[in-house]
NUGULUM-144992 format. One line per 8 residues: for each residue x, y, z of C-alpha. Coordinates in steps of 0.1 Angstrom, whole numbers, always signed. Layout:
X Y Z  ... $
//
This chain:
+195 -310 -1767  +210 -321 -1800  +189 -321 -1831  +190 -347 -1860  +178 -323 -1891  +205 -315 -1914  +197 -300 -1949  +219 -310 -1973 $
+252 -279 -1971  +248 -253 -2000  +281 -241 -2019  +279 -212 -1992  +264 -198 -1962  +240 -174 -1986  +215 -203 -1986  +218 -205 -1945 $
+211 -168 -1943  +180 -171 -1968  +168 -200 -1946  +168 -179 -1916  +154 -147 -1935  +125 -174 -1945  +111 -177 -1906  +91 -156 -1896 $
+94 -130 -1867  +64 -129 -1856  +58 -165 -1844  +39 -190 -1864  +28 -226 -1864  +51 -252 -1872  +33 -261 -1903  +31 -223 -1913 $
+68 -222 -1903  +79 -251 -1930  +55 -246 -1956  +68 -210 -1954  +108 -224 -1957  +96 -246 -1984  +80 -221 -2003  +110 -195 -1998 $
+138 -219 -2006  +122 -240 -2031  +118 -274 -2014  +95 -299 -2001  +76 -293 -1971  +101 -321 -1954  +128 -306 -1964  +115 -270 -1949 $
+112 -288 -1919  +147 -301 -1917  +157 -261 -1924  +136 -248 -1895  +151 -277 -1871  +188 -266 -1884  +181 -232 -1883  +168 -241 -1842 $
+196 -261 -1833  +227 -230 -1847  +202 -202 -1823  +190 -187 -1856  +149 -192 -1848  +135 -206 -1816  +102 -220 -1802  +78 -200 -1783 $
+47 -210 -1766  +27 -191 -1801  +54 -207 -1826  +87 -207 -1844  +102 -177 -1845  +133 -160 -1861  +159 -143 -1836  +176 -116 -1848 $
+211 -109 -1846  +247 -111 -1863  +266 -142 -1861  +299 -148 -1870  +315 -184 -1886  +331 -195 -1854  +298 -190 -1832  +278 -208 -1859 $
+308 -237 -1854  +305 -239 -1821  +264 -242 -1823  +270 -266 -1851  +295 -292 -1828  +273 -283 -1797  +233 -289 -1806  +237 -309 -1841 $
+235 -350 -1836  +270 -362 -1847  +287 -330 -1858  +309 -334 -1828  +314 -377 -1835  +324 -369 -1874  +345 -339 -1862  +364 -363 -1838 $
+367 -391 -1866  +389 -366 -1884  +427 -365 -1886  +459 -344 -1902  +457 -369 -1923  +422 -366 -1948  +399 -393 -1942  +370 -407 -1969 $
+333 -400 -1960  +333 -440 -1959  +359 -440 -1934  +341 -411 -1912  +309 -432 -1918  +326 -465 -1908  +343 -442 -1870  +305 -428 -1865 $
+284 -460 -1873  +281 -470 -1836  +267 -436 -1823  +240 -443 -1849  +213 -453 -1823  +196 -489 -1818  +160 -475 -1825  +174 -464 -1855 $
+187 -494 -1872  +156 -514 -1862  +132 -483 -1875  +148 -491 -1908  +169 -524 -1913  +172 -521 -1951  +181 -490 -1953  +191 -472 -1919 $
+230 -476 -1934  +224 -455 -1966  +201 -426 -1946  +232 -421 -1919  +260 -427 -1948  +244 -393 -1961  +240 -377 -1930  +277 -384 -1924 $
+287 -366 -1957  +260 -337 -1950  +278 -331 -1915  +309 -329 -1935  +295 -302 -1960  +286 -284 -1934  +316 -287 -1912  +338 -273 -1942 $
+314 -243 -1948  +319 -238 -1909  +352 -237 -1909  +361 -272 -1889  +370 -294 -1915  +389 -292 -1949  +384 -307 -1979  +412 -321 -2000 $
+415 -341 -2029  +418 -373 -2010  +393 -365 -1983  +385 -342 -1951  +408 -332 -1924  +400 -314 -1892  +410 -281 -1890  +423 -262 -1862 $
+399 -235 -1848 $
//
């Protein structure tokens, strides 16, 4: 299953780790679990949610019949990549919307705009294009601290992995 959440990409992969330190390991409630995030990280409880989703969809905590819970373990850049491109909702469509040659977070948003789904568009008429323009440019935040994509004074590029 791909997940929607995506916090907006820190300067580095510190703020992923603190995230992940911030659920617990013995399970707890999904409010318990965000308010917890929130607290930790310094954001709203909305935003904590969005961390705990992200931090589900790289393998980094999962749901148990009791909770959320943090899995232990090492992981390198590349396996967070490939959990990235594999469980995140349009990691893999911006990642494919990307050349050799860089390409504007407009014109990534303009190659991704038809995966944005119907329901989505109708949820929201006014402002459905704004709330996925931003998602486009988180994906690509995160893409370059993953290691995917590049980012160069005219734009991103794909990179080679």
């Amino acid at each position: 299953m791909r997940r929607k959440p995506v916090p907006p990409a820190p300067d580095s992969l510190d703020r992923l780790w603190e995230a992940h330190r911030a659920v617990p390991l013995i399970p707890g409630s999904e409010d318990d679990c965000c308010g917890r995030l929130a607290k930790r990280l310094d954001v709203t409880p909305d935003e904590g949610r969005d961390w705990l989703v992200f931090c589900q969809s790289l393998g980094l905590a999962r749901e148990t019949s009791r909770g959320f819970e943090r899995i232990r373990g090492d992981w390198t850049t590349g396996e967070l990549r490939d959990a990235f491109v594999g469980s995140v909702f349009g990691a893999r469509e911006v990642l494919d919307a990307l050349g050799e040659s860089p390409q504007s977070a407009e014109a990534v948003f303009e190659a991704f705009e038809p995966t944005v789904p119907n329901w989505e568009r109708h949820r929201d008429p006014e402002g459905w294009e704004s709330r996925w323009q931003t998602r486009v440019e988180r994906l690509l935040d995160w893409a370059v601290l993953f290691g995917a994509a590049a980012r160069e004074e005219d734009g991103y590029v794909a990179v080679e992995t």
